[in-house]
C-alpha positions in Angstrom: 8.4 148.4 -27.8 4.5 148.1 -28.1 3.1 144.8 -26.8 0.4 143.0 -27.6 -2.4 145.3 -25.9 -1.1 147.8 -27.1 -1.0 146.9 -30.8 -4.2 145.4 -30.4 -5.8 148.4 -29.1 -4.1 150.0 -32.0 -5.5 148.1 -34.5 -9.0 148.5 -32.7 -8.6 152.7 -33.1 -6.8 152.8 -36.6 -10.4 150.7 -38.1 -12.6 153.4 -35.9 -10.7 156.4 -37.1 -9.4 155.4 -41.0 -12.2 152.9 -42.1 -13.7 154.3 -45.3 -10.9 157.1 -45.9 -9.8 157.3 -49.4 -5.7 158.0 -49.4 -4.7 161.5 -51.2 -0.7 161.2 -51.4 2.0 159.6 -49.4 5.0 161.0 -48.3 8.1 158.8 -48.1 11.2 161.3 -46.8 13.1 157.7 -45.1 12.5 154.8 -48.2 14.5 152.8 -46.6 12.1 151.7 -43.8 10.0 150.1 -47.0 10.5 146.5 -48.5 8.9 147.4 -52.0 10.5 150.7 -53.9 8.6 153.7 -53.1 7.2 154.2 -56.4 5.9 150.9 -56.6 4.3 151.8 -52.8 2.7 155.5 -54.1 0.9 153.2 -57.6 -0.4 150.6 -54.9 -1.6 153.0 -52.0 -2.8 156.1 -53.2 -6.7 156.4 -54.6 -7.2 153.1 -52.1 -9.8 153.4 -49.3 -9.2 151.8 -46.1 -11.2 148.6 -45.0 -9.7 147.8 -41.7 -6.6 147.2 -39.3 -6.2 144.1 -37.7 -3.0 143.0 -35.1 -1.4 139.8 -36.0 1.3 139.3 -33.7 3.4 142.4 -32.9 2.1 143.3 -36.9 -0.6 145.7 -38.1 -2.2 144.9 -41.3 -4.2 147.7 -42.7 -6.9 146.3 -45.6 -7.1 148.6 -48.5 -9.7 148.5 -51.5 -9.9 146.5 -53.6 -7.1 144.2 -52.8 -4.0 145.7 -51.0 -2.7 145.4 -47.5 -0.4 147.9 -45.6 2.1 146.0 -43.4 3.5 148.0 -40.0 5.5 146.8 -37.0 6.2 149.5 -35.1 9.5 147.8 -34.0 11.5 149.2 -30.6 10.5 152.6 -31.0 7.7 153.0 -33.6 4.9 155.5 -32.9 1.8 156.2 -35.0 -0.1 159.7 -35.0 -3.2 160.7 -36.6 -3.2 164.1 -37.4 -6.4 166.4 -38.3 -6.7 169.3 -40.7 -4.7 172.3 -39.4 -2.6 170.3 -36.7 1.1 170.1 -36.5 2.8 167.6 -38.2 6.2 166.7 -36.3 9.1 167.7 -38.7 10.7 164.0 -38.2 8.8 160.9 -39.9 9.2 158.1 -41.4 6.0 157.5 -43.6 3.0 159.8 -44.2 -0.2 159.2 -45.5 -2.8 161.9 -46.6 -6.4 161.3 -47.1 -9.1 162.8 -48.9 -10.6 164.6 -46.3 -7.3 166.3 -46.0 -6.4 164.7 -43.0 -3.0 162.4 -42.3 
């Protein structure tokens, strides 16, 4: 489980590496890890650019234009990859976000 440095740090990299992105698609293949239905997720999400991340506790909330926040707790096991163009994605995930400049 990630501890407070850790998530933290996290939060620090996600704002340095996603601030400004715009979000393409999402890819849901596990809904069940979400607390709002998955449609409802994709009309919230997608076309939004990131602001920034900020820790809050063992909590990651991502800022999106214009008024939408993306909530993550990477719980006992969480892990959270950036992935550019052309690398591999692994084949197991849980939630998958693809951005403009065709990075995810």
């Amino acid at each position: 489980m990630p501890e407070l440095p850790e998530i933290a740090n996290l939060a620090r990299q996600m704002t340095k590496v996603l601030k400004g992105k715009r979000v393409k698609d999402v890819e849901l293949p596990q809904p069940k890890c979400l607390n709002i239905p998955a449609k409802k997720l994709r009309r919230r999400f997608v076309g939004k650019t990131v602001k920034e991340t900020s820790a809050h506790g063992k909590w990651l909330f991502t800022r999106l234009n214009p008024s939408d926040n993306l909530l993550l707790n990477l719980g006992m096991g969480g892990d959270l990859r950036y992935h550019k163009k052309r690398s591999t994605i692994p084949e197991k995930y849980q939630f998958r976000a693809r951005f403009a400049d065709h990075e995810a």
